[in-house]
C-alpha positions as CSV (number, residue, x, y, z in Angstrom):
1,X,-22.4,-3.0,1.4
2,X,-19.3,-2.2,2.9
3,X,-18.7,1.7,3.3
4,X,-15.8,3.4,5.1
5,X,-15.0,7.4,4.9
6,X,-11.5,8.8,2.6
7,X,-9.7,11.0,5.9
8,X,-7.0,12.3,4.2
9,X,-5.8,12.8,0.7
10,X,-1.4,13.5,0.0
11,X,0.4,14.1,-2.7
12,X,4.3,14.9,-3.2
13,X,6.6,16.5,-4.9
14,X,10.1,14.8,-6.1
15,X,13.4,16.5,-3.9
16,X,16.1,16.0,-5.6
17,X,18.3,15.8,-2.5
18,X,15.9,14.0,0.0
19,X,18.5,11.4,1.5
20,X,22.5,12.3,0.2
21,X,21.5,13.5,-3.4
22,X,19.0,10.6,-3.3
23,X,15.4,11.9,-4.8
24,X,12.1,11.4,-3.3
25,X,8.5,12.1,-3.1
26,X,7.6,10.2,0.2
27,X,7.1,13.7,2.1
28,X,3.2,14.2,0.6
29,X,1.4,17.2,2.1
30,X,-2.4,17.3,2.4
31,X,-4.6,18.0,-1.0
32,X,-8.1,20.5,-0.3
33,X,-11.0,19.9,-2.1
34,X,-11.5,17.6,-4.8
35,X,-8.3,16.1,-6.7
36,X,-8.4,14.3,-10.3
37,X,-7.2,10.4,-10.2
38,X,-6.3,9.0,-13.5
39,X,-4.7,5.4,-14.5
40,X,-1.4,7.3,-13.5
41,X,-2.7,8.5,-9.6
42,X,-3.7,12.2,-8.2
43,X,-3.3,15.0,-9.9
44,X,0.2,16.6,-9.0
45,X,1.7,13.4,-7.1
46,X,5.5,12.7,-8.3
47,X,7.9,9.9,-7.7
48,X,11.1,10.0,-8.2
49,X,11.9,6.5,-8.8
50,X,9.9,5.1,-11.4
51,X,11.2,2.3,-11.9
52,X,10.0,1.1,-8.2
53,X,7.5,3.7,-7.9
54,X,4.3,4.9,-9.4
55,X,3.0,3.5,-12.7
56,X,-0.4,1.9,-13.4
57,X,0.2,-1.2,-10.6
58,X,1.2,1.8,-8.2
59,X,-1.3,4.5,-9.1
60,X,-2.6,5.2,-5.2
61,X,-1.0,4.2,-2.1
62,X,-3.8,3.8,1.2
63,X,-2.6,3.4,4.5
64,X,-4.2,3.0,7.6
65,X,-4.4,5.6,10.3
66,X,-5.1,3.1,13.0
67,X,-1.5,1.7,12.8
68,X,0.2,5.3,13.6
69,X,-0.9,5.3,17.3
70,X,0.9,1.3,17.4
71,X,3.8,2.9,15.9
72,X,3.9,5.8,18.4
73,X,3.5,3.2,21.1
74,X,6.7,1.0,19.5
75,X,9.1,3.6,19.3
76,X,8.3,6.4,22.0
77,X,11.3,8.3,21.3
78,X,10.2,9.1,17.3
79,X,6.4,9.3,18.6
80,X,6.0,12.7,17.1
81,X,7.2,11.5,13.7
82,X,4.7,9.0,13.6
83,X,1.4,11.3,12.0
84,X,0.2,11.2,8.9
85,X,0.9,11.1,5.9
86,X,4.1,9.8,7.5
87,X,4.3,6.8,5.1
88,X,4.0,8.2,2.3
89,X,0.3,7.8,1.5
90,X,-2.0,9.0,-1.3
91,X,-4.9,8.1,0.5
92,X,-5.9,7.6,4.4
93,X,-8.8,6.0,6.3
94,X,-9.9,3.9,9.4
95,X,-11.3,1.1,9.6
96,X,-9.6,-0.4,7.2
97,X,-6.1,-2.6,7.4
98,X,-4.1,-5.2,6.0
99,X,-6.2,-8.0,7.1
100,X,-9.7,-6.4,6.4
101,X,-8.2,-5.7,2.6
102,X,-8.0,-8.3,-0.2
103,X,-5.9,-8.3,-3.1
104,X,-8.4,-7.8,-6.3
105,X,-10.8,-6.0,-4.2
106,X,-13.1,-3.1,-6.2
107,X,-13.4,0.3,-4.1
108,X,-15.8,3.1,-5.3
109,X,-13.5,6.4,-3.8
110,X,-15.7,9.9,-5.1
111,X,-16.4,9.3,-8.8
112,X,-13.3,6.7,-9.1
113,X,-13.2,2.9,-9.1
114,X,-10.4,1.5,-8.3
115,X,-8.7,-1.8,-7.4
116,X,-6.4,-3.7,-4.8
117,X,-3.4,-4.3,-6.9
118,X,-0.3,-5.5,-4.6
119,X,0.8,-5.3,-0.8
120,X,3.0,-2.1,-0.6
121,X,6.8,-3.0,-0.2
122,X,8.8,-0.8,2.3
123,X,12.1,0.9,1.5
124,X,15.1,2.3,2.3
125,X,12.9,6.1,2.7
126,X,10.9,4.7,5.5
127,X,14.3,4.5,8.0
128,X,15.5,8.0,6.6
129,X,11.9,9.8,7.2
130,X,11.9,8.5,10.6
131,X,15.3,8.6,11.0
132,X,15.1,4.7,12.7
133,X,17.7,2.2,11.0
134,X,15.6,-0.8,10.1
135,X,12.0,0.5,10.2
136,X,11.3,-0.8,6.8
137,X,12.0,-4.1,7.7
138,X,10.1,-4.0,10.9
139,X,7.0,-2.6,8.5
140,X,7.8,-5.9,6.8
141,X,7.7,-7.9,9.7
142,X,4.5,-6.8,11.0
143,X,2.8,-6.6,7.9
144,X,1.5,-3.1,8.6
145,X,2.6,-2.1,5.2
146,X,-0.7,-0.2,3.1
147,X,-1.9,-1.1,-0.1
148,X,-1.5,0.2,-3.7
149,X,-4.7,0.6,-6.3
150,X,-4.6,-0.1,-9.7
151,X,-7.3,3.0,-11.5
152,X,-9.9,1.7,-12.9
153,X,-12.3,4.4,-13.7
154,X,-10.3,8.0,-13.2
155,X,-12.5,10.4,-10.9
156,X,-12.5,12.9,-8.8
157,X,-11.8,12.6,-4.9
158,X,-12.0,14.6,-2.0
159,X,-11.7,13.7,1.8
160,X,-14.6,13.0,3.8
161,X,-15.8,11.0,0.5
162,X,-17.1,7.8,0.8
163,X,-15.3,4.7,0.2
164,X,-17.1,1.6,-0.9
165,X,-16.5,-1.9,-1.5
166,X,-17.7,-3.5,-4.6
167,X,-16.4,-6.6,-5.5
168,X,-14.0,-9.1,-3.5
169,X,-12.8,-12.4,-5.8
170,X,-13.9,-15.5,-4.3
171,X,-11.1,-16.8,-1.8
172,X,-8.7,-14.5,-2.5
173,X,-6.0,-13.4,0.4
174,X,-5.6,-10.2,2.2
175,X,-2.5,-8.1,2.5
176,X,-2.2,-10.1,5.5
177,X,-1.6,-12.9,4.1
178,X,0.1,-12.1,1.3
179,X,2.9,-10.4,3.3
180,X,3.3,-13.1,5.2
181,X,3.7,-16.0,2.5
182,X,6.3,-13.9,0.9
183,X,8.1,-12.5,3.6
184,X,7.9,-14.4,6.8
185,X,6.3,-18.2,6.0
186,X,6.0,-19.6,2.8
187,X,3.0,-21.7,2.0
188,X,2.8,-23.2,-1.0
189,X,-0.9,-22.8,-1.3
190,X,-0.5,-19.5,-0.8
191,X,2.0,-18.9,-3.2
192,X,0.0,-21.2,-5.9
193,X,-2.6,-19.0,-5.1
194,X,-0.7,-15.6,-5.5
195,X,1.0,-17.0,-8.9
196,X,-2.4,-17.4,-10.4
197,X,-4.2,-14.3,-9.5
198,X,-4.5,-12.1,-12.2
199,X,-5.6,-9.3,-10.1
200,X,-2.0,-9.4,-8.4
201,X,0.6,-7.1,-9.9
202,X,2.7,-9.1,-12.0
203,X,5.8,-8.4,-10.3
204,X,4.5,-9.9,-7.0
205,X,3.1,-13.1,-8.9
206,X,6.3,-13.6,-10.0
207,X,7.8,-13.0,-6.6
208,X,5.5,-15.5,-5.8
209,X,6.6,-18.1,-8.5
210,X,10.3,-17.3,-7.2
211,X,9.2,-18.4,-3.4
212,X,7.4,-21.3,-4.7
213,X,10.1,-23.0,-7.0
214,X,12.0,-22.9,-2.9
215,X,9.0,-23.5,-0.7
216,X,8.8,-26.9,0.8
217,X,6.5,-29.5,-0.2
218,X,3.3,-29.3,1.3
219,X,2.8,-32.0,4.2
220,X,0.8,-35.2,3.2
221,X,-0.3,-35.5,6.4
């Protein structure tokens, strides 16, 4: 049994004029007490672009607090910026990163059960929060990205909850790993593997199919 604790919990409300009349819900402030998830995610938690944000496949975003001091460490002169939930989290822990997580893996969090659904893709908001040009790429690039839940049994959370594994798929690939295939070094393997995993979110298995019809063959040696 694999048991880590919930640190923080965020949630955000949309501003209509975040970025040049661009909306966003990326600045989340801290939650109290216990907080309602549903199928949807926590209780008063907005986004303003639903179309690339929130929705069932996007229901809770996790992020690691052990990456904020490596961040602090790679750009000194933003290191303030760099505290939670400066990502834009729902959720926040240690412990736990993109290599330790799986896609498909089953978390008990309070009274809800929920489930790895996709790698979180950084975007343009990232480089406007932290006012650094090209940090969402470099979030790609190091893979340090967080995770999104798919709700599997609404609940109740609160920090200082427990957070428990209870199911990981047989061979299935981190966050890691899935980053990497997609972004950095296809692997047709991988790819096969991310295609076929009904646990991924279907717009990253057919990211995946999209890689693979242009991945190299694999090597027959």
């Amino acid at each position: 049994m694999t048991i880590f604790t919930l640190s923080g919990i965020y949630t955000g409300r949309v501003a209509q004029d975040y970025a040049k009349g661009r909306a966003s819900a990326i600045d989340k402030q801290p939650v109290p007490g216990e907080v309602s998830v549903d199928r949807l995610g926590l209780t008063g938690d907005e986004q303003a672009d639903p179309d690339n944000h929130g929705g069932p496949e996007r229901a809770l975003l996790h992020y690691s607090l052990d990456h904020y001091a490596w961040w602090q460490t790679e750009y000194p002169a933003r290191a303030t910026r760099f505290e939670p939930p400066g990502f834009g989290e729902n959720l926040a822990s240690r412990g736990m990163d993109e290599h330790s997580v799986h896609i498909g893996d089953v978390y008990r969090i309070g009274s809800a059960r929920v489930q790895v659904s996709q790698p979180r893709t950084p975007c343009w908001k990232l480089d406007v929060r932290f006012d650094i040009p090209g940090l969402a790429r470099r979030v790609q690039e190091t893979g340090r990205c967080g995770w999104f839940y798919r709700v599997q049994q609404p609940g109740t959370l609160a920090a200082g909850g427990a957070i428990e594994l209870l199911e990981r798929l047989p061979g299935s690939l981190s966050i890691a790993a899935a980053m990497a295939t997609v972004y950095q070094q296809p692997n047709r393997q991988h790819l096969q593997q991310l295609a076929d995993c009904e646990a991924l979110a279907p717009n990253w298995r057919d990211k995946a199919r999209r890689k693979l019809r242009g991945a190299p063959a694999a090597s027959s040696q």
